[in-house]
N, C-alpha and C positions, 0 to 999 in steps of 0.2 A: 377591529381587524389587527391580524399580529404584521408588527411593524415587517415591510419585503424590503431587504436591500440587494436594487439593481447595482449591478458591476459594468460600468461601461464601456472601460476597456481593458480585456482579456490579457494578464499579463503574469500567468503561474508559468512558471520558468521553461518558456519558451514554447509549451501550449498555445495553438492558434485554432478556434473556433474559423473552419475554409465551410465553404459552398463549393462542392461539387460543381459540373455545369447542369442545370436543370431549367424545366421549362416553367414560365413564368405564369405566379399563382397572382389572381384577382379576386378578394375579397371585400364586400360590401357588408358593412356591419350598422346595423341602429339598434341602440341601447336606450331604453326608454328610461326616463330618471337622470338618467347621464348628464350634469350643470356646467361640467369645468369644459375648458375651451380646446384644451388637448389632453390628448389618451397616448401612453407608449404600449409598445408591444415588443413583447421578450419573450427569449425561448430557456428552456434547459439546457446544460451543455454539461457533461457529467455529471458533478456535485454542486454546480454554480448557476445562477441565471445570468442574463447576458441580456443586453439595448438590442432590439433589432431594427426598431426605429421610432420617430417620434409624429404621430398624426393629428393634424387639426380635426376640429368636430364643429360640425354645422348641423344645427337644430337634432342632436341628438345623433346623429349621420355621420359614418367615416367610412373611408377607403384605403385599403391595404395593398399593395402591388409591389413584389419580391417575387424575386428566385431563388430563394432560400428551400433548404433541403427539410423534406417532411418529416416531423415532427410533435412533440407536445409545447404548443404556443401558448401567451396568455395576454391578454390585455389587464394594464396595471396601471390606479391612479393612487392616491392616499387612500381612498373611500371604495374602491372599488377593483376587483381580483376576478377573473373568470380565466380558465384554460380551456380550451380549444386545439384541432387535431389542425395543423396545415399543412392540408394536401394539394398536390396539383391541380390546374383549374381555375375555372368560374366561379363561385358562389356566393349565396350568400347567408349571413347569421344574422337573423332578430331576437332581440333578448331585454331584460330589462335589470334595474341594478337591485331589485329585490326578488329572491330566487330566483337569479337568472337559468337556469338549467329547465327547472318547472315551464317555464314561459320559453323555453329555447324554442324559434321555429327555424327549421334549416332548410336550405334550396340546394339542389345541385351539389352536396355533399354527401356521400355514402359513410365516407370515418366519419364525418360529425355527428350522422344519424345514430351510429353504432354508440360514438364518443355519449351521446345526450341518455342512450341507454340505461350503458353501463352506470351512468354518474348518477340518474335518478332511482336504480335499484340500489347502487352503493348508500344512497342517503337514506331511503325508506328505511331499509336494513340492517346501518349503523345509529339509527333513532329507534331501532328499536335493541341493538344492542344494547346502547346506552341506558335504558328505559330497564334493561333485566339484569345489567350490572347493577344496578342501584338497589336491588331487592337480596338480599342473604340467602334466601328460602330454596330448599331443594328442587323444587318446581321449576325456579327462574334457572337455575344451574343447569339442570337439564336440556332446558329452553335456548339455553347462551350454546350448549352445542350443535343442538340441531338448526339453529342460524347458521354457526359457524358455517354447517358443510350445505345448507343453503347457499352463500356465500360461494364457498367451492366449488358447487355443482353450476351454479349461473356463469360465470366465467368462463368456467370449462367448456360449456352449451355454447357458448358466445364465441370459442376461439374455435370449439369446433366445424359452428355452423359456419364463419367466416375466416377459412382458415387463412386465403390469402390477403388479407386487408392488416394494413399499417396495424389499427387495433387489437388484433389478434397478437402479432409479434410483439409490442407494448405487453399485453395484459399477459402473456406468458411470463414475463421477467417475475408477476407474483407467485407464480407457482411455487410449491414446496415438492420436493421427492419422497417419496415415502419406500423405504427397501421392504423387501418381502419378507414376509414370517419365514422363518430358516426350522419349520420343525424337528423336533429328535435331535437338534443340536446344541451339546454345553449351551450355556449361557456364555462362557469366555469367546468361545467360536459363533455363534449368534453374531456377540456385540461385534468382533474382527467382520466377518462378511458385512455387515450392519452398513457399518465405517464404509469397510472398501467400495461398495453400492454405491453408499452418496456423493464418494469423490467421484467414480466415475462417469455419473449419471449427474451430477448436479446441474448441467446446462443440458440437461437433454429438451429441445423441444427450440432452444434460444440458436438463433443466427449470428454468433459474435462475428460475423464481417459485416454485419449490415450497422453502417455509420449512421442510419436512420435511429438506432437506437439510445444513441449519443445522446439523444434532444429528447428526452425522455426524464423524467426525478428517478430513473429508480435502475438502468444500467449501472454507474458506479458503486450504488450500493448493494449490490445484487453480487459485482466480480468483487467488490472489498468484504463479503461476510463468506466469501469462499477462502480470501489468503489467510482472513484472519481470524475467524472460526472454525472453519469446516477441516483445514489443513493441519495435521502435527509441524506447532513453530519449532521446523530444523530446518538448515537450508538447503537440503537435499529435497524435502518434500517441497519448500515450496519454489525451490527451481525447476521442479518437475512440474510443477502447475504451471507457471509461465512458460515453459514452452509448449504445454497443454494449449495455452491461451494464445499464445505468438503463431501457434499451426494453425488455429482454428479463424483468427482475423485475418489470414492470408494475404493478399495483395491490397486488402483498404490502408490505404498511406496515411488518410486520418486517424484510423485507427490505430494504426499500429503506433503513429506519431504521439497520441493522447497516452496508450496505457505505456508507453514506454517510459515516457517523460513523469505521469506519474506515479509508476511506479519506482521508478529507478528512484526518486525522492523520498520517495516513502521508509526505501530499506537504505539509501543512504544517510538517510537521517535517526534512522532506528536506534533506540537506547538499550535493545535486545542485545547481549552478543554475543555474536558470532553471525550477526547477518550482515557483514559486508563482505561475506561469501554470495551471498542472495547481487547486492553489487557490481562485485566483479563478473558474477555470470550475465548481469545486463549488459556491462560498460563491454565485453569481450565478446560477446554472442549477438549482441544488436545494436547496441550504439557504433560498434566498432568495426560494423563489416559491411563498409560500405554503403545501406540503405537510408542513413540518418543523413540526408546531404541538408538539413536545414544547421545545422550547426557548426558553428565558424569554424578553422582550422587554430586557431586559440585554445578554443573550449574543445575540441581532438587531440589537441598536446596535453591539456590537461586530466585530461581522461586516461590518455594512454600511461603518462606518468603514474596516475594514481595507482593504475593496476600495477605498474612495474612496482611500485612499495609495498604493496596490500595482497597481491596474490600468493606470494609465499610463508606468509604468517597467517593462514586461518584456522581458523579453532577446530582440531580435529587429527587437523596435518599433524606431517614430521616436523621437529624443528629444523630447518636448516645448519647444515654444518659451516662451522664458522672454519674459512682455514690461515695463518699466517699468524694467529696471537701466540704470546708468550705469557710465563707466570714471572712470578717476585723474583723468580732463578735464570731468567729471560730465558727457559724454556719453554720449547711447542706445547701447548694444551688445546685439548678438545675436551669439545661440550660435550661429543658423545661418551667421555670415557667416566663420565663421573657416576659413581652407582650409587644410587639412592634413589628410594621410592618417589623422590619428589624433586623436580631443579628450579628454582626460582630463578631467572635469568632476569639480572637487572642491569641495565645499559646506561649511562651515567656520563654527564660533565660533572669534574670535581667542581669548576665555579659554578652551576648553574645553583640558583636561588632552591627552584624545585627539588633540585635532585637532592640535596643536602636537609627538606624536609621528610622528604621521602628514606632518606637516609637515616635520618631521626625515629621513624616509624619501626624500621627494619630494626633496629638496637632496641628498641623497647618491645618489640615480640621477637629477639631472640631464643628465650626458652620457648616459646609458642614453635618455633619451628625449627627448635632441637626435638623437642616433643615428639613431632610431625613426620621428624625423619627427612625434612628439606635441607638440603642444599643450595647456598645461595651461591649463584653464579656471578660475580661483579666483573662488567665488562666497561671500560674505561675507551670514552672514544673520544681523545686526546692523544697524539703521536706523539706529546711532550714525555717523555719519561722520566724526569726528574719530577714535573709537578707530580707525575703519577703516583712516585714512590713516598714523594712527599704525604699525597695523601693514605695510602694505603699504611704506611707507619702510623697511624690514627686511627685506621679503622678495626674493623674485627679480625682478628688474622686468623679466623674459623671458615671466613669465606675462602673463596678460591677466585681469587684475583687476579684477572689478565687487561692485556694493552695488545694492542696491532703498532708495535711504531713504524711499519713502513707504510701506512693507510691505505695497503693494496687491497685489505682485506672486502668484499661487498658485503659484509654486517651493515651495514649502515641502509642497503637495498632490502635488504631480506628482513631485516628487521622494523623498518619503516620509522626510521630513525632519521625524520625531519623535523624532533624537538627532542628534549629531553626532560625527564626519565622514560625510558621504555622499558613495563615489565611484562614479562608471560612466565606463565607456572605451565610445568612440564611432566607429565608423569614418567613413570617410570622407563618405558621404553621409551621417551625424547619424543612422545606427541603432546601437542600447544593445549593444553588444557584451558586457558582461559589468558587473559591481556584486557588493558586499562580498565583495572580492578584499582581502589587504595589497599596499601598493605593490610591492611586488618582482614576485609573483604577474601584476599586469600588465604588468609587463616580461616576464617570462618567455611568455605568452599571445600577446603581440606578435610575438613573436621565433619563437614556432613558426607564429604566421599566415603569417609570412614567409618559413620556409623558415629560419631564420637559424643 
């Protein structure tokens, strides 16, 4: 058996697996085979498993008694794995630790009956898939299809006949959408409606408010191959889905508290960028208005703060106008006046270690982005102005070199200039084309803008 690691205690950043208030379930289980002295039992909880408690076993005999919220359950020892539906109620399950499913007899459980169904046509079915995987020949090919929608059509039967039952909303999350033949249409319009169909449609059938879903292996991975398959990665499309998703969980406070929390991780942690656009629309639109009260008034400063640095530099925007700097002539300059196809804005301490390799970088692809038609913009955020000019007599006197000495300027806000170097490359009309790039990396970006 492949090794299962239980999680005991629930601790992804701030994620809490709650019980609803529900009425208290009693189940009587004997597992024939069964030798060790105690059996745990756990459930799903998005993409993790979870303790839900730990049962002693007398001659083969255990008892379970929770108000825990319906679900896909399972009892778990080294040697021995079985999942089960835990619904409200009485009942009870007999089973044994060799083909437990085969040998299931169930009492006073309707999901379990359904549950025992489903699992011993999936095995029939999946033994005999395996069985025509293994053969090359046209015959068996053919055969692996009409399993397949075997497969399909049984589910389907199962969710139809029982539409209202836990099982049915479970085995929904497998479904696949299929959009409609578009006849008489290009191929290019085809594929566009194609696309548009499955965004729309991709949860048709699914309850995303029902937190029953939660305890389930295959909610998380069902809304994670919609952000991050189904959707074009820009953050426009996929903020449109999250409020897609944030409408449709409505008032479940578990839910919204799980996909917020892990979502919001996901795209602040992203190596993509320009998705801490995707970010600030969580930290602003849901973390921040009010309904997030589990999160301390600490980790609310912190949030807020981050948007005040991060919201005005996304990739796409204008760049913000910087006002109050001067040049080498301790004349006004503005970033919007400089014309060229391209403005490298680089924001710099003279002492800082970084900035001065970075600086390094920038000299050695000089002709790179004379070439390029860049402009480098060197923005100095030091009030000192003697160090300034000190360094600026050293540097390139091709850039266009400014200082803010009276430090009124909010470059330092706008730019997110809580370390140093900060760079973003700017096209031509002064929108943010890209930031924490290394200097080559913008060269190289340029150069496929261009065709080159």
């Amino acid at each position: 058996m492949k090794h299962l690691h239980i999680i005991f205690l629930f601790a992804i950043s701030g994620v809490l697996a709650v019980y609803p208030a529900a009425s208290q379930t009693e189940i009587d289980f004997e597992v024939t085979g069964y030798s060790d002295s105690t059996i745990y039992v756990g459930y799903h909880f998005g993409n993790q498993k979870y303790l839900l408690d730990t049962l002693e076993v007398n001659n083969e005999r255990f008892h379970l008694t929770t108000s825990a919220t319906t679900g896909v359950y399972f009892l778990y020892s080294p040697n021995f794995y079985f999942e089960f539906i835990l619904e409200e109620g009485s009942y009870t399950l007999k089973t044994a630790t060799s083909e437990p499913y085969k040998v299931l007899k169930v009492t006073n459980s309707s999901e379990n009956d359904l549950f025992k169904d489903f699992q011993m046509t999936m095995i029939r079915l999946q033994a005999d898939q395996r069985r025509l995987m293994e053969s090359a020949d046209s015959e068996a090919q053919a055969e692996l299809k009409t399993l397949a929608k075997e497969m399909t059509d049984y589910r389907n039967q199962l969710i139809e006949d029982n539409p209202e039952t836990f099982t049915a909303e479970f085995l929904r999350l497998m479904g696949i959408i299929k959009p409609p033949t578009y006849e008489g249409e290009p191929d290019s319009v085809s594929r566009i409606k194609s696309y548009q169909y499955m965004v729309a449609h991709y949860f048709d059938g699914i309850d995303l408010s029902n937190s029953e879903l939660l305890r389930t292996p295959l909610l998380h991975s069902k809304v994670m191959e919609y952000f991050d398959n189904l959707l074009i990665q820009s953050p426009d499309s996929i903020n449109k889905g999250l409020d897609m998703l944030f409408a449709r969980i409505g008032d479940n406070d578990e839910l919204y508290r799980y996909w917020l929390v892990t979502l919001f991780k996901k795209y602040a942690e992203s190596k993509i960028m320009g998705m801490d656009a995707v970010m600030i629309h969580l930290a602003k639109n849901y973390y921040l208005n009010g309904r997030a009260d589990w999160i301390s008034d600490e980790y609310r400063k912190q949030l807020r703060e981050e948007v005040a640095y991060v919201q005005h530099n996304l990739i796409g925007e204008p760049a913000p106008p910087i006002e109050g700097i001067v040049d080498t002539l301790m004349e006004p300059v503005y970033l919007q006046q400089i014309e060229s196809p391209y403005t490298l804005l680089f924001i710099y301490d003279p002492d800082c270690g970084h900035c001065k390799k970075a600086i390094t970088k920038l000299e050695e692809h000089d002709a790179d982005f004379y070439e390029l038609g860049v402009n480098i913009f060197a923005l100095c955020t030091t009030t000192d102005v003697g160090r300034w000019k000190k360094f600026v007599s050293q540097a390139n006197p091709e850039w266009t070199h400014a200082i803010d000495p009276s430090g009124k300027s909010y470059f330092r806000v706008y730019y997110n200039v809580r370390s140093t170097p900060q760079v973003y490359l700017l096209d031509g009309s002064k929108r943010i084309i890209a930031k924490k790039l290394e200097i080559g990396q913008f060269v190289d970006l340029i150069r496929n803008r261009e065709g080159i």
